[in-house]
C-alpha positions as CSV (number, residue, x, y, z in Angstrom):
1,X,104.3,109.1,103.1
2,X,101.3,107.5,101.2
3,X,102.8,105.3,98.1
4,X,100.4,106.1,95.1
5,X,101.9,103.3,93.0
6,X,99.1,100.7,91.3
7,X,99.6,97.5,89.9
8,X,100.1,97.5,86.1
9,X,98.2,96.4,83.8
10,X,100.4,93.2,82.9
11,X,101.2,92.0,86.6
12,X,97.3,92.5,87.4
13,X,96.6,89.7,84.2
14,X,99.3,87.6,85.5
15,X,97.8,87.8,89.0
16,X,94.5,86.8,87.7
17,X,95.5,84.1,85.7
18,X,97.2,83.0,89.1
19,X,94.4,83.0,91.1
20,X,92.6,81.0,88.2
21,X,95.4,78.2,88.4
22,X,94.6,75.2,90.8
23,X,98.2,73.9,90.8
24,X,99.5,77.7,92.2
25,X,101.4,78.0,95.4
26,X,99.3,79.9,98.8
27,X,101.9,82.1,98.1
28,X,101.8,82.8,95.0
29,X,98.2,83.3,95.4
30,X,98.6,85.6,98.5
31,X,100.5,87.3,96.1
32,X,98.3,87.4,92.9
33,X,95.4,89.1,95.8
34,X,97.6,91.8,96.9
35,X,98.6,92.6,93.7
36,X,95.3,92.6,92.0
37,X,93.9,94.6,95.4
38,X,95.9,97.5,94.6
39,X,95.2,97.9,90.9
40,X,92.4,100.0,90.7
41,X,92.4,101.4,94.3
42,X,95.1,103.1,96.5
43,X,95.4,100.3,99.6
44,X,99.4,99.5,100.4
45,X,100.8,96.3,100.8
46,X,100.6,95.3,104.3
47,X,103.5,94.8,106.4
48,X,102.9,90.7,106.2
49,X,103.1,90.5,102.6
50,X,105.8,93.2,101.9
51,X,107.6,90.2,104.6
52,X,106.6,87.2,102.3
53,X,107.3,89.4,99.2
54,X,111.0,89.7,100.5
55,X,111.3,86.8,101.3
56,X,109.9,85.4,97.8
57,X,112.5,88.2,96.3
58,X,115.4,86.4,98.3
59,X,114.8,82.7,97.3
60,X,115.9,80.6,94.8
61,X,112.6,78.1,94.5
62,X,110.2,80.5,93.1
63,X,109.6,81.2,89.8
64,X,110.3,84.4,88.0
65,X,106.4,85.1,87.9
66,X,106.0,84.5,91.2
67,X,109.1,86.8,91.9
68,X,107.5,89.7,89.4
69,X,104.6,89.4,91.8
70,X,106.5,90.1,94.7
71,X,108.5,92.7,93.3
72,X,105.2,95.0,92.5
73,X,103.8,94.4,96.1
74,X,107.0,95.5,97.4
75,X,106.9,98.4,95.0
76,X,103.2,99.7,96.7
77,X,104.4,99.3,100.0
78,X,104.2,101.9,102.9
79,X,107.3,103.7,102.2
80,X,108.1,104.5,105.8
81,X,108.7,101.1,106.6
C-alpha cells in the first residue's frame, strides 16, 4: 500500500535550514534530503533511510531535531515493510 503522507510544512523549514548548516551531521543531512524530497511530491522513504531513521530514533547522541527528522521519514515510508 502506497503511503500518501508529505512532509509538513515545519519539518520541511527545518530540513532546509539543515542542509544550509555547514557544521550538520551526513546524517542529519541525509535526513533533511529525504524529508524535503517528499514534501511536495509522493516518493517514499527508501528502505536505507527508513534504516538510518530508526536507528537515529533509537540513539541517544542525536539531537531532538535530528530525531523529528527521522520520525517524518519513518512516517512516509512504504508501509509494507
Amino acid at each position: 500500500m502506497k503511503n500518501t503522507k508529505k512532509t509538513s510544512k515545519s519539518i520541511a523549514s527545518k530540513a532546509s535550514k539543515i542542509l544550509q548548516d555547514p557544521s550538520a551531521s551526513k546524517i542529519s543531512k541525509s535526513l533533511a534530503a529525504s524529508a524535503l524530497s517528499q514534501s511536495n511530491s509522493n516518493k517514499q522513504t527508501s528502505a536505507d533511510m527508513e534504516s538510518i531513521a530508526s536507528m537515529v530514533e533509537k540513539s541517544k547522541k542525536y539531537s531532538s531535531e535530528t530525531k523529528s527528522l527521522a520520525g517524518s521519514v519513518l512516517s512516509q515510508s512504504n508501509k509494507k515493510r
